[in-house]
C-alpha positions in Angstrom: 163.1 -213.3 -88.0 165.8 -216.1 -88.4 167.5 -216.5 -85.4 169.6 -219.3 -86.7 171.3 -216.7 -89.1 171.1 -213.6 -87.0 171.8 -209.9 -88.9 173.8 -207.5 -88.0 172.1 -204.9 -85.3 170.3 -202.0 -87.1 170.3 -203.6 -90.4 166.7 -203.4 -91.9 165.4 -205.0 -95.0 165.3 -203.1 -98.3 161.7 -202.2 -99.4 161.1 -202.0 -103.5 160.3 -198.2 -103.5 163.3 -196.7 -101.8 164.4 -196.1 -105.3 163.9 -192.4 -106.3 164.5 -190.7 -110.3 164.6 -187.2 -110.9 164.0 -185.3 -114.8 166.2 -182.4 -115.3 163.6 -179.2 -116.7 166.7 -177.1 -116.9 170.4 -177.6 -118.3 172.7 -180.0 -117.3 175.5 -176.9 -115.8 172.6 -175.6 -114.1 170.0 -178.4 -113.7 166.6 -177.7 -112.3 165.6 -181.2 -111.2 162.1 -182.4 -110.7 161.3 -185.6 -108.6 159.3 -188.5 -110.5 156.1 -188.9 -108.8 153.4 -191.2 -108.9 155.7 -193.9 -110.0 155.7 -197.9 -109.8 158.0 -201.1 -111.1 161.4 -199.3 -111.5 163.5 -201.6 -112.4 167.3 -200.5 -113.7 169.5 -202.7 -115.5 173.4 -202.1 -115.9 174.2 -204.2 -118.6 178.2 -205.1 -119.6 179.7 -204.2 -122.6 182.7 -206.5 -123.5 185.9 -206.6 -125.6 187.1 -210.0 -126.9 191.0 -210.1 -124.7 190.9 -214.4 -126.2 194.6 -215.4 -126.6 195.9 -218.6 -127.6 196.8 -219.3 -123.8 193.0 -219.6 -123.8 193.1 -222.9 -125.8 189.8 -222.5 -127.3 188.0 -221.2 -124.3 186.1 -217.6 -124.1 187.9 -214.8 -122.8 185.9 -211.2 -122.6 186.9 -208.3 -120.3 184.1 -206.0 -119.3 185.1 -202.8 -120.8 182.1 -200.6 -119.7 178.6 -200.4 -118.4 175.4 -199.7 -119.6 172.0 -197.8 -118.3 168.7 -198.7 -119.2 165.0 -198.8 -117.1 161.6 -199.5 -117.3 159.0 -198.5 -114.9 155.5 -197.3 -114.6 153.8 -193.7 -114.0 150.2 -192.7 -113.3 148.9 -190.0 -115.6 147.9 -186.7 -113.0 146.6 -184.2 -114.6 145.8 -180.4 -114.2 142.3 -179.4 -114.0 142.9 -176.3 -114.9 145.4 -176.8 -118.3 145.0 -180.8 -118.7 148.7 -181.0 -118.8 150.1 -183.8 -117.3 152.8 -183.8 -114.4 155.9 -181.8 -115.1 157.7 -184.7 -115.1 155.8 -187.1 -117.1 155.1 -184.3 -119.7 158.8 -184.0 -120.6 158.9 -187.6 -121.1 156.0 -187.3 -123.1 157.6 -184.9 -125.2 160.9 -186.9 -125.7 159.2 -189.9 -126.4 157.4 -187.8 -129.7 160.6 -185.8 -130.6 163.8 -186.2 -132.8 167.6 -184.5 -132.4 168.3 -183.2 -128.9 164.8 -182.6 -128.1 164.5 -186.6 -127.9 167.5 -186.9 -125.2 167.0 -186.6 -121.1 168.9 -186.1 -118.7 167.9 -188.2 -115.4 169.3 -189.2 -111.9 168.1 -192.2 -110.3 169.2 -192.9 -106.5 168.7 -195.1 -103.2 165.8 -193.1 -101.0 165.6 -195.5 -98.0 161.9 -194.9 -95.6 164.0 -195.2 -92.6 167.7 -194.8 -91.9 171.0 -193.1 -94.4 170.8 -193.7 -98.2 173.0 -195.6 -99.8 176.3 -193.0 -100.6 177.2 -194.8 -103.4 173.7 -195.9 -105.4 173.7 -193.2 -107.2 173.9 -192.0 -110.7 173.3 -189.5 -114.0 172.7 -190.4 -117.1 171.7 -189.1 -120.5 168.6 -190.7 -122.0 166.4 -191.4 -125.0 162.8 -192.8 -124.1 159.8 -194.7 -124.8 156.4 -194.3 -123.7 153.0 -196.0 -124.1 149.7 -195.6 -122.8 149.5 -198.9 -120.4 145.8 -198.9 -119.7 143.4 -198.3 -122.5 140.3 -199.9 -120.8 137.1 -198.2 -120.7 137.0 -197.6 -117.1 140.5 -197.4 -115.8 143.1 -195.3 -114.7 145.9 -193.4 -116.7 149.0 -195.0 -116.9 152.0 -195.0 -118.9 154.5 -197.6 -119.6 158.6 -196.3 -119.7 161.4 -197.2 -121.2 164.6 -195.1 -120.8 168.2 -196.0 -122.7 171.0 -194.2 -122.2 173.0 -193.0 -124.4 177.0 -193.5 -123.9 177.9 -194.5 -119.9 176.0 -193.4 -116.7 178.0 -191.2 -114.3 178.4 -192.2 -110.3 177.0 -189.5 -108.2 176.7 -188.6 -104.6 173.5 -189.8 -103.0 171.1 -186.6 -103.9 168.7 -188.1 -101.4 168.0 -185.3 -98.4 165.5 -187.2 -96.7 161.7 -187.2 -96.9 161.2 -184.0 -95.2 163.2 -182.3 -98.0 161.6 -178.9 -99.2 162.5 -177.0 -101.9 164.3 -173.5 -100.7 162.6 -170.1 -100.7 164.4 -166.7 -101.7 163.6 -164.0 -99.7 166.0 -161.4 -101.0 169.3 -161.1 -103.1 171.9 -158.0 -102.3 173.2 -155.6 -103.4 171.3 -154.9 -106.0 172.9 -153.5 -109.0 175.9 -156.3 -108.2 177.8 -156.7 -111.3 180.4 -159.8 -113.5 182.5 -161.5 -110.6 180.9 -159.2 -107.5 179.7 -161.3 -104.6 175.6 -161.5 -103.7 174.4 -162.5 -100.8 171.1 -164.8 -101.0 169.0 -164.9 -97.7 165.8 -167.7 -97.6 165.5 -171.0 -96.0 166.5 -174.3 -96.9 170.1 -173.9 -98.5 171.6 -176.5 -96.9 173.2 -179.0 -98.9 172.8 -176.2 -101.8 174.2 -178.1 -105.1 173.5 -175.1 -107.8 172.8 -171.4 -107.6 172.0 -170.4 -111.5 171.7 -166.0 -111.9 170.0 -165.1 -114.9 170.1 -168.6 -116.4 173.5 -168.7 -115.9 175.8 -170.9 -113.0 177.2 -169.1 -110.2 181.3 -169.5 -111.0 181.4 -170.1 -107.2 179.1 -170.3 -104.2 179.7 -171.3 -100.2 176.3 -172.0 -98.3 176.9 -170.3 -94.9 174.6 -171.2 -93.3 170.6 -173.2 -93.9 169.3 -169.5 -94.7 172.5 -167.5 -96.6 174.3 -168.3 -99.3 177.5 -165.9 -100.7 177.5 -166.3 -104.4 179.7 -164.6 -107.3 178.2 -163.2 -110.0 178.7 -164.5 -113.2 179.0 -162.7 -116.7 175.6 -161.2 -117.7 173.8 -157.7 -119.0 172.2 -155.3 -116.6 168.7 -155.8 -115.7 166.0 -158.2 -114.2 167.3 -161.4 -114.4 165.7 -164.9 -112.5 168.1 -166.2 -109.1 167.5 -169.9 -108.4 169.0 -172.3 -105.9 168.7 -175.9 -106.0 169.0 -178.3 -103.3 168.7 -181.8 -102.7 164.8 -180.6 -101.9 164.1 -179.2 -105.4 164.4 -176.0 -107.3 163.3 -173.0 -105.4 160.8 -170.4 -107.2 162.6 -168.0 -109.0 163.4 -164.6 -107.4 163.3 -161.4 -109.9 167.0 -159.6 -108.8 168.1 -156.4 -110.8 171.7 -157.2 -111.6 174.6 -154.6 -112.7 176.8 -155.5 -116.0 
């Protein structure tokens, strides 16, 4: 270490994969949002967008405001497969699938944030954008591994975000139950598991809960929002993952 220049105590140099991008599998009011695994080289850019402010007080010199930003990445992912389909990664499927599709089907929608080894993620690196992409097989040897080659673009400006980042011993939740059954349009349910805190989504039958309040890291007190009667799919997302999906009978 430089002891001519000392740091500030507890400051700890930045590693280049404390960077972290999820894929949204569900919709962006009730997002399902899978991490990106098995990735390398991510490498976001921001890039300005300008508007011409040149006056004559200028004199002949350039004047440009920055009037928005940009989001745009490349990066790397190995190709895991399934043994038992041959389908690739969740993840890297639906990229897969954008990359070969037209209209809406060819838009993502991503979040990318600060995931530090040690110590609190960056609050404000952070952010969620909408995406088209491109993707190429990188290796095409005769021996070597799977890899693919990303491009993402986004379309219009990125949103700031909170830090998603719960830390590396994040788990997805687990439902246990959901009661009363039979709970009807605007009644509350109470959702017992494990690992609700930090809860950002609680989707009923495909469908965002109007309004939730995690009580505690194993209850959550949800309204019900508008459906039909019957066996519908109860999800909660946290900053672990998606849980499984637990089959409630709901009232109208």
């Amino acid at each position: 270490m430089n002891q001519r220049v000392p740091l500030p105590v507890g400051t700890a140099l930045g590693k280049s994969y404390e960077h972290g991008l999820d894929i949204n599998l569900g919709t962006y009011d009730n997002p399902v949002w899978q991490p990106f695994r098995r990735i390398s080289g991510w490498a976001p850019v921001f890039a300005r967008v300008t508007t011409d402010v040149t006056t004559y007080d200028d004199m002949g010199d350039t004047n440009e405001a920055v009037s928005g930003r940009t989001f745009s990445a490349a990066f790397t992912a190995q190709g895991n497969r399934s043994t038992v389909t041959g389908k690739l990664l969740p993840e890297l499927d639906r990229v897969i699938q954008a990359s070969r599709a037209k209209g809406e089907a060819a838009i993502l929608d991503v979040r990318f944030y600060h995931k530090p080894e040690t110590g609190t993620p960056d609050p404000d690196d952070a952010g969620r954008a909408f995406v088209t992409v491109e993707a190429t097989r990188q290796n095409t040897g005769n021996s070597e591994s799977e890899v693919y080659s990303i491009s993402l673009s986004g379309k219009g400006a990125y949103e700031p975000i909170t830090n998603p980042f719960g830390g590396w011993g994040a788990t997805a939740p687990v439902i246990a139950t959901v009661t009363p059954e039979d709970a009807g349009d605007g009644e509350l349910v109470t959702i017992n598991g494990t690992g609700f805190s930090g809860a950002t989504a609680v989707s009923i039958g495909g469908t965002a809960a109007p309004e939730f309040e995690v009580m505690s890291p194993s209850t959550i007190v949800a309204v019900m929002p508008v459906g039909d009667a019957g066996d519908v799919p109860v999800i909660v997302t946290t900053p672990g993952g998606a849980s499984t999906a637990f089959t409630f009978t709901r009232g109208a």
